[in-house]
C-alpha positions in Angstrom: 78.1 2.7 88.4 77.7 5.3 86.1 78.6 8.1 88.6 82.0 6.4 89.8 84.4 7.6 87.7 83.2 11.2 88.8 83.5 10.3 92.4 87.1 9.2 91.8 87.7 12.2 90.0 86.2 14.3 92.6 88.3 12.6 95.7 91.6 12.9 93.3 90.8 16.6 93.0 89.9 17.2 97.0 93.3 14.9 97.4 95.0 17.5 95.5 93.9 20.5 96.5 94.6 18.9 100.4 98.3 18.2 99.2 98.3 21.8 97.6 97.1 22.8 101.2 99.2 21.8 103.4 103.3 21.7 103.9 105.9 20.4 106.1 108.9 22.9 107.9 111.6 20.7 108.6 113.4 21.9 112.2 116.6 22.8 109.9 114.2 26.0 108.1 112.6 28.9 108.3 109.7 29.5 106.3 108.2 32.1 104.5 104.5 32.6 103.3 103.8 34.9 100.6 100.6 35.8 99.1 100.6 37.6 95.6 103.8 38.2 96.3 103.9 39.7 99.5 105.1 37.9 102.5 101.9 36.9 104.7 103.4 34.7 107.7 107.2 33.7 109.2 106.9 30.1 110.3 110.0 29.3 112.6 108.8 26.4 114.5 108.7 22.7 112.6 105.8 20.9 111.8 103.0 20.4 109.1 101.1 24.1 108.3 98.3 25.4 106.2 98.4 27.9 102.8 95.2 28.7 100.6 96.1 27.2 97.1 96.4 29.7 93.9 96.6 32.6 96.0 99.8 31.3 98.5 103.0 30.0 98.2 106.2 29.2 100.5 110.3 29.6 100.1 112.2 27.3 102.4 115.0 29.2 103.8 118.2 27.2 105.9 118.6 28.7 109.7 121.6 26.1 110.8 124.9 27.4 111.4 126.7 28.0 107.5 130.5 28.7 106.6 131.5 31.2 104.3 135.1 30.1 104.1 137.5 32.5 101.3 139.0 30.2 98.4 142.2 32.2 98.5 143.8 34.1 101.6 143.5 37.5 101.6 146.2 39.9 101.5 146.1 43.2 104.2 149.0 45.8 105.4 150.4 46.0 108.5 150.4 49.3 110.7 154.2 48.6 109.1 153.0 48.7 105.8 154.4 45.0 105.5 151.9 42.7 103.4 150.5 39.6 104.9 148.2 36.9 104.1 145.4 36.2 105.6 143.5 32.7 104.8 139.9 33.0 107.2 136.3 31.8 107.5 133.4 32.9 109.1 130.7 31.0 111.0 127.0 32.8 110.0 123.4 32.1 110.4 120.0 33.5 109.4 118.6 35.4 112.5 115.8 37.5 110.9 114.2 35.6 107.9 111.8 38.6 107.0 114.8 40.8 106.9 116.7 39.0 105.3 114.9 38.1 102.2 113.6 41.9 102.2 117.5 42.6 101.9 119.1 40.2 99.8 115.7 38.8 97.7 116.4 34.9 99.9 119.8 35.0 97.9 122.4 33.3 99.5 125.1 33.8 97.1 124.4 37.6 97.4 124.1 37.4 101.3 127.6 35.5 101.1 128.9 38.3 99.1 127.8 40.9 101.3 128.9 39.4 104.3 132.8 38.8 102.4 132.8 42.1 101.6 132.2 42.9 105.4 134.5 40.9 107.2 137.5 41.6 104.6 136.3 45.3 105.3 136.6 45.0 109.3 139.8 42.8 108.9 142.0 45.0 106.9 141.2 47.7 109.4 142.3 45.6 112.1 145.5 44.2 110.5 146.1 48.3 109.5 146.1 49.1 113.0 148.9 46.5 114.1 152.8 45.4 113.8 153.6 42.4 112.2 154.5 40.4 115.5 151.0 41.4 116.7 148.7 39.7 113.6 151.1 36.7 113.6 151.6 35.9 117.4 150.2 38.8 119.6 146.7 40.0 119.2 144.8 36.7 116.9 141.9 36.5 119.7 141.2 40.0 120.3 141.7 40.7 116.3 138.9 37.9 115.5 137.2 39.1 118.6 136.5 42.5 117.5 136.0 42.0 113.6 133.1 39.3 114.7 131.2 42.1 116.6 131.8 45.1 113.9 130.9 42.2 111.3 128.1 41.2 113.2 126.3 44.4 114.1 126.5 45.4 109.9 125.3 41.9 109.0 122.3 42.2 111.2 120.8 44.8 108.7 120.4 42.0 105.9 118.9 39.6 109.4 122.3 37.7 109.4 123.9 36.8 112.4 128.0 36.5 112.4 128.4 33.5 115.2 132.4 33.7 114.5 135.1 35.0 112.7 138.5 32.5 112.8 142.0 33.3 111.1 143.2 30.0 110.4 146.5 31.1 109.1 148.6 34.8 108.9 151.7 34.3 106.8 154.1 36.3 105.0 154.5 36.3 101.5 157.6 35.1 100.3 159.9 38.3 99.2 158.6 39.3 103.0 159.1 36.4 104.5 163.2 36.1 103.6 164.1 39.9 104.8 162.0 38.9 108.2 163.9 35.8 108.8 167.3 37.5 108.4 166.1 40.4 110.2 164.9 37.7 113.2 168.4 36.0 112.8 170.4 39.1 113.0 168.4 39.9 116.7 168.6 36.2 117.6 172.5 36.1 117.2 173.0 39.9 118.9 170.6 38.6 121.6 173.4 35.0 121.8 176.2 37.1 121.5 175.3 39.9 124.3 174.3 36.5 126.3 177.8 35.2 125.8 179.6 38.3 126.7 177.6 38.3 129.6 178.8 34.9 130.7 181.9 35.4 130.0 182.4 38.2 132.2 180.3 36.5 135.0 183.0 34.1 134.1 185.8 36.3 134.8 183.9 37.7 137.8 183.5 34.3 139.4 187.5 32.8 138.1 188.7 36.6 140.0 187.0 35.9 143.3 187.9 32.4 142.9 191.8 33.4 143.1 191.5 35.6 145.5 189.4 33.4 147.9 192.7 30.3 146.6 195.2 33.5 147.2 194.0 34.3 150.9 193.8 30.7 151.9 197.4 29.8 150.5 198.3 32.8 152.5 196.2 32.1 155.7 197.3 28.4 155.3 201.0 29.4 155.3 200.8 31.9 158.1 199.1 28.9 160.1 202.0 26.6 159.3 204.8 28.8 160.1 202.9 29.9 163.3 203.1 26.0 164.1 206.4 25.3 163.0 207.7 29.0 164.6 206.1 27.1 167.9 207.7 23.8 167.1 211.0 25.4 166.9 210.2 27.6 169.7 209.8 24.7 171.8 212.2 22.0 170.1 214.7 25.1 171.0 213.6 25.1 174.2 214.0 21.1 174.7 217.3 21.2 173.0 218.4 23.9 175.5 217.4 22.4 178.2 219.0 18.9 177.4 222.4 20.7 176.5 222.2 22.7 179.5 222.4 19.6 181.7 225.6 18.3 180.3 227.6 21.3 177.9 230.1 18.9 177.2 228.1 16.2 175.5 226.3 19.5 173.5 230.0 20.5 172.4 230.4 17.3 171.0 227.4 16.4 169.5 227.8 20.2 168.0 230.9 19.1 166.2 230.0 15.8 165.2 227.0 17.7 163.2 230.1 20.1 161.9 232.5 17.0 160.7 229.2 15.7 159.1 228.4 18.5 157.3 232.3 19.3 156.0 233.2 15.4 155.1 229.8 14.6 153.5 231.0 14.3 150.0 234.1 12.3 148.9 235.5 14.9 146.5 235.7 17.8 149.3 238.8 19.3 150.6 239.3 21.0 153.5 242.7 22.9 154.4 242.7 23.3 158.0 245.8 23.4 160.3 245.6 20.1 162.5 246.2 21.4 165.7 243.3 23.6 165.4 240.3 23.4 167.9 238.0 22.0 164.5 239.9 18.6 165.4 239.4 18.4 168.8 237.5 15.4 169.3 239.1 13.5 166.3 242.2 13.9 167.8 241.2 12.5 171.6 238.7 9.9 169.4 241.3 7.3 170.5 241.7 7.9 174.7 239.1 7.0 176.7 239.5 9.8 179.3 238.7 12.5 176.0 235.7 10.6 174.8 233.4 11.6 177.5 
């Protein structure tokens, strides 16, 4: 009995020199082993490991995908020396632990830093290379494209890796912005205007060959008509002659019927003719039967 509180002593101690022992990498970290201050092992797979007590100790280090995203957009110059703003965020992970806590000490902020200063770096020689059009509608892949691999082959000398670089916005600032709008609506309005000019001479075009097409038809059209009615006469002559031919009396009459009806067709007209004239003819044998044939 006497001995039992140095037995539980003993156990507590062994218990706690055990827990010193022994650690747990979680599958989200890396973990780093140094001894006197030297690192001794890299553990990158999870599970429970061993480190001498006293002598060893262990940094925890974060290997899932991290964001370094810029608090205020950034602002480059164009090929066309025109400013633009540039809000962006890069996707980055830890891809050589050893390296980089031999480069940055394990310091994030400092490894953030570092990488900032590297993708603002390979971005502003990007955006100095391009128009305006390009950065804001043209060439956004193949910008982020390339700045991700320059970024990425600097940042693997700290043991970073640069998964992705996104723009998520290129604007203008505002005393830009107002001159590239009227600029944009000065081309827009030449571009409506040389349009409308355009369609208005189509216009023209097509109105022209319109008339002509209505022009040649009229005249086609009348040609046709007087060609039938040339025919009609041609043959209502012919009918007529023929018809008076068989009786010349009857066609001397019916000749001067058409003349008394064309001379006495109004009431007011007045006609001075001497009465024994041949004009009066028929009016004058109108009354005998034998004159009347």
């Amino acid at each position: 009995m006497k001995r039992l509180p140095f037995i539980a002593a003993l156990m507590f101690a062994v218990f706690v020199t055990a827990g010193s022992m022994l650690f747990t990498v979680d599958q989200r970290q890396y973990a780093l082993v140094f001894q006197l201050g030297e690192i001794k092992e890299v553990i990158k797979e999870p599970g429970l490991s061993f480190k001498w007590p006293m002598i060893q100790n262990v940094r925890f280090f974060d290997r899932r995908i991290l964001t370094l995203d810029s608090v205020e957009p950034e602002r480059f110059l164009t090929a066309e020396k025109k400013p633009v703003l540039v809000d962006s965020f890069v996707k980055w992970r830890i891809a050589d632990v050893r390296q980089y806590y031999i480069s940055v000490g394990g310091d994030e902020l400092l490894a953030r830093t570092r990488l900032s200063q590297t993708v603002n770096s390979g971005l502003r020689e990007e955006f100095g290379r391009r128009t305006v059009h390009d950065v804001v509608s043209g060439s956004r892949d193949k910008i982020m494209a390339d700045v991700q691999k320059k970024a990425d082959a600097d940042a693997r000398a700290i043991g970073v890796e640069i998964v992705d670089v996104r723009l998520k916005r290129v604007d203008l600032p505002p005393e830009v912005s107002e001159s590239v709008y009227r600029r944009m609506e000065t081309e827009r309005k030449r571009v409506a205007n040389e349009l409308r000019s355009t369609g208005a001479a189509e216009g023209e075009k097509i109105r022209a060959d319109a008339d002509r097409q209505r022009e040649v038809i009229i005249a086609e059209a009348y040609r046709d008509a007087q060609k039938v009615k040339g025919e009609g006469d041609a043959r209502a002559a012919a009918i007529y002659g023929k018809a008076f031919g068989e009786n010349p009396e009857f066609y001397a009459f019916y000749r001067s019927l058409e003349a008394y009806r064309q001379s006495f067709g109004n009431k007011n007209d007045l006609l001075v003719v001497d009465p024994s004239a041949d004009f009066f003819k028929y009016l004058k044998n109108s009354g005998r039967g034998g004159g009347s044939k």
